[in-house]
C-alpha positions in Angstrom: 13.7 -0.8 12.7 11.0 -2.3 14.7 8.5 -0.5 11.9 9.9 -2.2 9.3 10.0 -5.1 11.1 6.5 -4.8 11.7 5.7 -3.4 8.4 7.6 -7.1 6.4 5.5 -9.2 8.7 2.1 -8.0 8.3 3.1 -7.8 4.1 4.5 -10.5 3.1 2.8 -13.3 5.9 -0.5 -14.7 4.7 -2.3 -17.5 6.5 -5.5 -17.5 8.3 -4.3 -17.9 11.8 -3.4 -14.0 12.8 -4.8 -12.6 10.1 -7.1 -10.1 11.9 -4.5 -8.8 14.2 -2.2 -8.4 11.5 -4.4 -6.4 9.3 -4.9 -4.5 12.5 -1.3 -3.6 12.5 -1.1 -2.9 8.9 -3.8 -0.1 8.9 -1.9 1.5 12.4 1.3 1.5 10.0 0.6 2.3 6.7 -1.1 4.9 4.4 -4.6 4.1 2.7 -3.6 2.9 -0.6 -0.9 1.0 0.3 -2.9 -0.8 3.0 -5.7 -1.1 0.5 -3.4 -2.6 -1.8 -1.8 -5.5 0.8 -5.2 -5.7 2.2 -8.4 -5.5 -0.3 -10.7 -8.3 1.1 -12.3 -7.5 4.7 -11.8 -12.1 5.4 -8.9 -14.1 4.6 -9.7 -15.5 0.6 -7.2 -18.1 0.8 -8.7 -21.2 2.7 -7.7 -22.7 5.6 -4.1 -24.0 4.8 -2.7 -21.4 2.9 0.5 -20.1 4.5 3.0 -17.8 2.9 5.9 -16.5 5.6 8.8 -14.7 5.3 11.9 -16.3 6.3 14.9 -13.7 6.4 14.0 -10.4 7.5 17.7 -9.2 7.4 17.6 -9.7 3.7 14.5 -7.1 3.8 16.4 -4.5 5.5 19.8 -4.9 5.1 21.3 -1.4 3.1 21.7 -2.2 -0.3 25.3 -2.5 -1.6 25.8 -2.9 -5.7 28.5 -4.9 -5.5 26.9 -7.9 -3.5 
């Protein structure tokens, strides 16, 4: 669980302050093309107050169910 943990974190949260460490993690956690895919610039692109964070992990990882 801690993977995926780690794996919605470094995807889905973009702003400049971490950004290094998180693209660190990424490449330790995923394959090439996926991690070329979240990651295809070598600096942050989106300026200085761009911020994009996920909110609710549980609703990443929780088993899905077709009836909810």
């Amino acid at each position: 669980m801690n993977t995926v943990n780690q794996f919605i974190e470094v995807s889905y949260h973009w702003e400049k302050e971490g950004f290094e460490k998180r693209k660190k993690i990424a490449k330790s956690i995923m394959g090439k093309e996926l991690y070329e895919q979240f990651y295809p610039f070598e600096k942050f692109v989106y300026g200085d107050s761009y911020t994009s964070t996920p909110n609710d992990l549980q609703f990443y990882i929780q088993q899905y169910d077709g009836g909810q």
